[in-house]
C-alpha positions, 0 to 999 in steps of 0.5 A, spaced: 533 943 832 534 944 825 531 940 819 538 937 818 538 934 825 532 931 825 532 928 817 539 924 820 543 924 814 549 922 818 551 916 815 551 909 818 545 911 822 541 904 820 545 897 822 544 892 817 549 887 822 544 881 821 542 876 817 540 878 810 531 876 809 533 869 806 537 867 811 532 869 816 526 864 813 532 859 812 532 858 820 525 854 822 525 857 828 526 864 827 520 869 828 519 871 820 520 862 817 514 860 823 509 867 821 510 865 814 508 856 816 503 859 820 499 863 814 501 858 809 497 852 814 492 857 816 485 854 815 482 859 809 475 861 810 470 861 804 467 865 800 460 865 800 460 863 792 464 858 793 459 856 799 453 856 794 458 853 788 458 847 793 452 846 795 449 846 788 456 841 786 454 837 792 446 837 790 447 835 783 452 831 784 447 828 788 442 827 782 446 824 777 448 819 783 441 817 784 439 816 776 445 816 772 448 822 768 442 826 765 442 832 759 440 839 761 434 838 758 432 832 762 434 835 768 429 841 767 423 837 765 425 833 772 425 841 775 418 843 773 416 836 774 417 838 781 415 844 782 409 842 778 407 836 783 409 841 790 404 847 787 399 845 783 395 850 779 388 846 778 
């Protein structure tokens, strides 16, 4: 074969009779509308930041519940308070 067969240069050789994209993901039940539903509901997995910026949410919200609003002064004092009574140096 010559390179001029194989490159198909021959017009009309890509159909293009169907629908359009958009009236593709205009029908519920065509296979690209129900992929694009399916990645939309998919559940999103986390990342391990968020995972840790949660955890830390979860637990400084936790603090202000228990004894109200607090400054980063007195939550710092509170810290080394405690880690001061769970190892003591004398």
């Amino acid at each position: 074969m010559t390179r001029l067969k194989k490159s198909r240069k021959a017009t009309g050789f890509i159909d293009d009779t169907g629908p359009s994209r958009r009236e593709r993901l205009a029908d519920p039940e065509s296979y690209e509308s129900r992929r694009r539903k399916s990645q939309e509901t998919r559940k999103k997995h986390k990342s391990l930041y968020e995972k840790h910026r949660e955890a830390e949410q979860a637990a400084s919200d936790q603090d202000e519940s228990e004894s109200g609003p607090q400054t980063r002064l007195a939550k710092k004092i509170r810290r080394l308070n405690q880690s001061r009574s769970e190892n003591p140096q004398d």
